[in-house]
NUROLO-829456 format. One record per residue (C-alpha): y, x, z; residue in three letters. Coordinates in steps of 0.2 Angstrom, whole numbers, plus 5000, padded with zeros to 4 digits. Each point is the difference from the previous one (the first is absolute). Last residue first. Layout:
REM NUROLO-829456
Y:X:Z:Ala
...
***
This chain:
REM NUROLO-829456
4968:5054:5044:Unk
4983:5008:4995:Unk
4998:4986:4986:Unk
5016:5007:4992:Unk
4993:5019:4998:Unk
5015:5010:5005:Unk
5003:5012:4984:Unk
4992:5016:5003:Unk
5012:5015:5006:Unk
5011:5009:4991:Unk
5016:4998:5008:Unk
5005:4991:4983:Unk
4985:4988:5001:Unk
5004:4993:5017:Unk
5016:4997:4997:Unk
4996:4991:4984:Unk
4987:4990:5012:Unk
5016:4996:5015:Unk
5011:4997:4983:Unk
4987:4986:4995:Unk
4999:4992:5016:Unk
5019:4999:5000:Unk
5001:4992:4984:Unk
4984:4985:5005:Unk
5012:4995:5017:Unk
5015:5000:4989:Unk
4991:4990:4985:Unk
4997:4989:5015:Unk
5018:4998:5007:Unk
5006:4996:4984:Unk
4986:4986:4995:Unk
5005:4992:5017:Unk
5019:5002:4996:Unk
4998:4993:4982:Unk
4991:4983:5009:Unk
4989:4993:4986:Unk
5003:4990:4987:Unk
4992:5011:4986:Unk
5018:5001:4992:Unk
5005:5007:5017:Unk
4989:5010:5003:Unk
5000:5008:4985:Unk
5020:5003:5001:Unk
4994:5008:5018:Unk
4987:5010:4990:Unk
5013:5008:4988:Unk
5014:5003:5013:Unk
4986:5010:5013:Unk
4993:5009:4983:Unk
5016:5006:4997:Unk
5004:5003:5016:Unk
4984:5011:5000:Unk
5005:5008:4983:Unk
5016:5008:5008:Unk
4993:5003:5016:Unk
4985:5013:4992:Unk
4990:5004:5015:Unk
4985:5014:5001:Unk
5013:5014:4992:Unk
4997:5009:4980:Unk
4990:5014:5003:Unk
4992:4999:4984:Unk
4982:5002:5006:Unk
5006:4990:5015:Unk
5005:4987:4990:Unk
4989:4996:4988:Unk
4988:5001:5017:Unk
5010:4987:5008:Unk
5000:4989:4982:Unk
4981:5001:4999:Unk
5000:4993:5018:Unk
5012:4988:4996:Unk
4988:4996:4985:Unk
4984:4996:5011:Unk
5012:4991:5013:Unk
5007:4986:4987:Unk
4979:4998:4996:Unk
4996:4997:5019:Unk
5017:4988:5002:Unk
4995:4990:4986:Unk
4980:5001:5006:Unk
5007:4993:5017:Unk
5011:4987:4991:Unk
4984:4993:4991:Unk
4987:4998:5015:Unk
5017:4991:5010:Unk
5001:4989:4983:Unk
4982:4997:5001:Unk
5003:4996:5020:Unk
5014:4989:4997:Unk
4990:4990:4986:Unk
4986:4998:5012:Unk
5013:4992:5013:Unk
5007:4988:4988:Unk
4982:4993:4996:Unk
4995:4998:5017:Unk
5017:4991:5005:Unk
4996:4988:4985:Unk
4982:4998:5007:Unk
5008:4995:5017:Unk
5012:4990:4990:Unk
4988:4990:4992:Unk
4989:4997:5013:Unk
5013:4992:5010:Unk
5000:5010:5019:Unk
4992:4989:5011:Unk
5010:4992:5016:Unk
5018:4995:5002:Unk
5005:5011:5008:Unk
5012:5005:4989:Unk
4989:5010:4993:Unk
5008:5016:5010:Unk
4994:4991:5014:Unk
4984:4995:4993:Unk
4999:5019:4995:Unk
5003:5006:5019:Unk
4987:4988:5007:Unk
4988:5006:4988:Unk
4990:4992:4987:Unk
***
């Protein structure tokens, strides 16, 4: 072991088995559930992309305010029954609503959609 994990050990010497094999188990789970978030978020692009070209056909605009504080108000309300923080949730539904404007922008001016591994 390290000097730095027998400092954050307590110092106290060896980390218990138990809890190093605990602290391996946790830390799988997070990466299946990273694994799981990132085909969530690959799926949710598929159909945006199929919504930015809906739109453009029908030349309807990239950015619908209304639904998107409707969606903002129906993920905080999530959020909060899932116990986590609504402003956190908020701020990434924001970040993931502005990326798909920037491809339904993209798709009206008639070029490509941005390829996200590219980015």
């Amino acid at each position: 072991m390290s000097t730095s994990e027998t400092s954050r050990a307590g110092g106290t010497g060896a980390v218990d088995e138990s809890a190093r094999a605990e602290l391996t188990r946790l830390r799988e789970s997070i990466d299946n559930i990273d694994a799981a978030v990132v085909h969530m978020l690959a799926e949710r692009f598929k159909c945006t992309q199929r919504v930015g070209h809906l739109k453009a056909e029908h030349h309807l605009p990239p950015a619908d305010p209304a639904r998107e504080a409707r969606q903002i108000a129906r993920l905080r309300q999530l959020a909060e029954s899932a116990k986590l923080d609504p402003a956190f949730a908020e701020k990434l539904l924001n970040f993931i609503i502005a990326e798909v404007i920037r491809h339904h922008e993209t798709i009206a001016g008639g070029a490509a959609a941005p390829d996200p591994a590219a980015d």
